[in-house]
N, C-alpha and C positions, 0 to 999 in steps of 0.2 A: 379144533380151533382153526385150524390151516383150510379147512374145506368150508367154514363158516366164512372166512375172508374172502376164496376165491368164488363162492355163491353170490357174495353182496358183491363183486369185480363185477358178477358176471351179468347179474340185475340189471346193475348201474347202466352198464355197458349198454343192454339190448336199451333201458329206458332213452339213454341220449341216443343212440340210434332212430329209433324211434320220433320223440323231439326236432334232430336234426332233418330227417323226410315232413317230418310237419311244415317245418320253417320256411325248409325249400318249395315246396309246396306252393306257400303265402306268398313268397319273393314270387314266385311264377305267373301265380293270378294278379298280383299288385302291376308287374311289370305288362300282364297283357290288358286290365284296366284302363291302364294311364295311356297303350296304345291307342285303345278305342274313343278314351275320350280326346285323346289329339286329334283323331280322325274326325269325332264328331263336330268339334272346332272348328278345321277345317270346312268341313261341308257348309255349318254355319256362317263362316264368314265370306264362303262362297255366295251364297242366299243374300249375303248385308251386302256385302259389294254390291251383287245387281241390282237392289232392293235401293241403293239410294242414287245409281244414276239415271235417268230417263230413260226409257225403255227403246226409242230410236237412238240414242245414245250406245246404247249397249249392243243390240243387233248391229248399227253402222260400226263399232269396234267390233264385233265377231264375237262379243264377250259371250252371248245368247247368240243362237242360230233357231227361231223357229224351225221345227219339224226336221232338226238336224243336231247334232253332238257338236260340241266342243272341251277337246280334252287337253291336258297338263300335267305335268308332276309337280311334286311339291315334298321334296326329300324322299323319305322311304316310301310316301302317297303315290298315285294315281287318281286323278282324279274327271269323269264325265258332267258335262251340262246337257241336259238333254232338255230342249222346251218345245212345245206347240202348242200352237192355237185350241181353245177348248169353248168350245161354243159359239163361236164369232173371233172376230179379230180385235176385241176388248179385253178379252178373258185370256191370257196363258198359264200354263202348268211348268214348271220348271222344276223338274230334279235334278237331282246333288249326288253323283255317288261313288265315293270314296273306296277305294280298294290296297290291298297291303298283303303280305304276305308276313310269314312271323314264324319263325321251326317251322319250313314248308307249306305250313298249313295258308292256305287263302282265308281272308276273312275281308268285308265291305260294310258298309253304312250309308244307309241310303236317306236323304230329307228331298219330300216334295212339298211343294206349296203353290196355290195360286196365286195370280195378280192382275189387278184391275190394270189396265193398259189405257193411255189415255194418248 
């Protein structure tokens, strides 16, 4: 009877061990999710900012630098604008790209998009 109890102790035992590395697990990936999509946000609203001022607006503030970077932080972010000319001087390319560390590890997100320039 005695070794019937401490079998089902010892089950229990390894199952919630078990369980518990599962959870922690989910807490891990949920918490590096939520990073990536703050980052993606970020990058986004990076894009919407320049997206709705005039584009000599934006180069005359330095916000965009044709054919050169402009970078910032933004809490735990980093973040680059990198734009140029792509085909003529109507058309630019601007990326976005977000960088972060997290337990050591580096990790970034990157959005490009063009825009008619007028």
């Amino acid at each position: 009877m005695l070794l019937d109890v401490l079998l089902a102790t010892f089950l229990f035992s390894l199952g919630f061990a078990a369980l518990f590395g599962l959870t922690q697990g989910a807490v891990s990936e949920a918490r590096q999710a939520t990073t990536l999509m703050e980052g993606a946000n970020l990058a986004q609203n990076k894009l919407d900012h320049l997206a709705v001022h005039a584009w000599s607006d934006n180069i005359a503030n330095q916000a965009c630098i044709p054919g050169g970077t402009v970078e910032g932080y933004e809490g735990k972010f980093s973040w680059l604008i990198q734009s140029e000319w792509e085909g003529g001087p109507q058309l630019m390319r601007v990326s976005v790209e977000v960088r972060w560390t997290e337990r050591g590890n580096p990790f970034q997100y990157k959005l490009e998009s063009l825009y008619a320039v007028e």
